[in-house]
C-alpha positions as CSV (number, residue, x, y, z in Angstrom):
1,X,21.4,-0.1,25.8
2,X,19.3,2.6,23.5
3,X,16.3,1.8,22.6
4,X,15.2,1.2,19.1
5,X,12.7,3.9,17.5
6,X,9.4,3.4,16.5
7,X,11.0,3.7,12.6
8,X,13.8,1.2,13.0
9,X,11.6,-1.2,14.4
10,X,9.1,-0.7,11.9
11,X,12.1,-1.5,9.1
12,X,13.1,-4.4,10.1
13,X,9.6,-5.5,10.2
14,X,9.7,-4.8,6.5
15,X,12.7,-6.5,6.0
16,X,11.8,-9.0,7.1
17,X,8.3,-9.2,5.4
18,X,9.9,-8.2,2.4
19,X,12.0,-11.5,2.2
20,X,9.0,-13.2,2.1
21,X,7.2,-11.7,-0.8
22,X,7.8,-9.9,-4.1
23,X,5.9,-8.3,-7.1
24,X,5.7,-10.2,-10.2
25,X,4.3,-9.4,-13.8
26,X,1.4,-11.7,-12.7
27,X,1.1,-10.5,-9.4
28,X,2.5,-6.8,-8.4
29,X,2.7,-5.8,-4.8
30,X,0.4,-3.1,-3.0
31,X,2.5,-1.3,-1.1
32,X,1.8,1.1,1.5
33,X,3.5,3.7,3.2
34,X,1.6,6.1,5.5
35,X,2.4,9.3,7.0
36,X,1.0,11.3,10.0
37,X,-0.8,13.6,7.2
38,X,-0.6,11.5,4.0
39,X,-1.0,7.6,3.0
40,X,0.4,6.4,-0.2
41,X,-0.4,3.4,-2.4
42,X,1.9,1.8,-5.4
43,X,1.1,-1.3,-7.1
44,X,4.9,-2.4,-8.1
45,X,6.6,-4.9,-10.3
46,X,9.9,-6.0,-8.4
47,X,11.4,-8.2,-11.8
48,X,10.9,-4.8,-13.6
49,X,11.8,-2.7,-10.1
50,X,8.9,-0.1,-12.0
51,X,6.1,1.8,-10.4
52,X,2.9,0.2,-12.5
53,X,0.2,2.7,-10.5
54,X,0.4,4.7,-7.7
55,X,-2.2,6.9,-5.8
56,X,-1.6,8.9,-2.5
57,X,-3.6,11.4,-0.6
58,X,-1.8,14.6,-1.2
59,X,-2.8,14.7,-5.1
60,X,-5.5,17.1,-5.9
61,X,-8.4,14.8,-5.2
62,X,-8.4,16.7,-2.1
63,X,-9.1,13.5,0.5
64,X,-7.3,13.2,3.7
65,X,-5.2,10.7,4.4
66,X,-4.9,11.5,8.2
67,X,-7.8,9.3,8.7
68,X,-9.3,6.1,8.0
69,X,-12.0,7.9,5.4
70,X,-8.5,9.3,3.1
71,X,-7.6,5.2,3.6
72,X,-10.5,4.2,2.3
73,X,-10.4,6.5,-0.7
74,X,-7.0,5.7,-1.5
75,X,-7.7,2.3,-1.6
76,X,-10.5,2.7,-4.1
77,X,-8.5,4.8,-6.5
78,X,-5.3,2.7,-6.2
79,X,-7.7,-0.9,-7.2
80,X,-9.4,1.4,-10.1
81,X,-5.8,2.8,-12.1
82,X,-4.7,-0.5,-11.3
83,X,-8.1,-2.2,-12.6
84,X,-7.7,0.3,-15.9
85,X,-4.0,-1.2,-16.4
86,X,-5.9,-4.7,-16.3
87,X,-4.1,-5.8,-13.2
88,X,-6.9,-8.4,-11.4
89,X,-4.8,-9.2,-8.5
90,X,-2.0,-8.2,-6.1
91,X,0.5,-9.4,-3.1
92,X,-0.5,-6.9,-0.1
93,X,3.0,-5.6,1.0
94,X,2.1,-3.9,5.2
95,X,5.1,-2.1,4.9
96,X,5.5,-3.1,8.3
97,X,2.7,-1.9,10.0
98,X,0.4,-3.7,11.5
99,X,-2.6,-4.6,9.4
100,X,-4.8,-2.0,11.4
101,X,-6.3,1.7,11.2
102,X,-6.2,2.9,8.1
103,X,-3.8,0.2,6.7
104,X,-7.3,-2.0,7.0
105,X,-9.2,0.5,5.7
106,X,-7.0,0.8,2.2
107,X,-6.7,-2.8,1.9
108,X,-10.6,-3.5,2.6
109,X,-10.9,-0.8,0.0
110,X,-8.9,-2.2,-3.0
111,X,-10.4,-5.7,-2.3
112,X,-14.4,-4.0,-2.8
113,X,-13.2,-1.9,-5.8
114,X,-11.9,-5.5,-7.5
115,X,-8.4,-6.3,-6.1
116,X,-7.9,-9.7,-5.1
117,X,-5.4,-10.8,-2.7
C-alpha cells in the first residue's frame, strides 16, 4: 500500500472541514491557502460562489509570505478590504492545515484589524 502525500492528506482534511462550514451573505468564509513562497487570503460568499476580497503576498505590497511576518500582514490587509466592503465578521475556513505558523498568524491578524470570528 502507497502512502498518501502530504497534499492528498491535506484535501481530504478540507473536505471534510468544508462539509462543515460555508460562506453566507451574513457571514463569508476566510479562506486560506499557503504556499512555500506565497500565502493567500479570500473572504468568499459560497450562495453567490463570488470572491468578495482577496489579498495575497505576491501583489506589489512587497511582504513576504514565506514567513509568519508576510502572515501577519496579509491578515491585516485581508480584515481592512474586507472592513471597507462593511463585512464585520467571518467563518475561518483552515484550508486544512493545522491552525499553526503562519495560518495563526493571519488569523490573529484579521481578528486585531476588526474581523470577528
Amino acid at each position: 500500500m502507497a502512502r498518501e502525500s502530504k497534499a492528498i492528506i491535506r484535501k481530504r482534511i478540507h473536505r471534510r472541514i468544508r462539509h462543515k462550514l460555508a460562506g453566507s451573505v451574513a457571514r463569508p468564509r476566510l479562506a486560506v491557502f499557503r504556499s512555500v513562497k506565497h500565502i493567500y487570503a479570500q473572504v468568499i460568499d459560497d450562495t453567490q460562489g463570488r470572491t468578495l476580497v482577496a489579498a495575497s503576498s505576491n501583489e506589489k505590497s512587497g511582504s513576504n509570505g514565506g514567513n509568519v511576518a508576510g502572515a501577519k500582514t496579509i491578515g491585516k490587509l485581508v480584515a481592512e478590504r474586507a472592513r471597507e466592503k462593511g463585512i464585520e465578521a467571518v467563518v475561518f475556513d483552515r484550508g486544512g492545515y493545522l491552525y499553526h505558523g503562519r495560518v495563526k498568524a493571519l488569523a490573529e491578524a484579521a481578528r486585531e484589524a476588526g474581523l470577528k470570528f
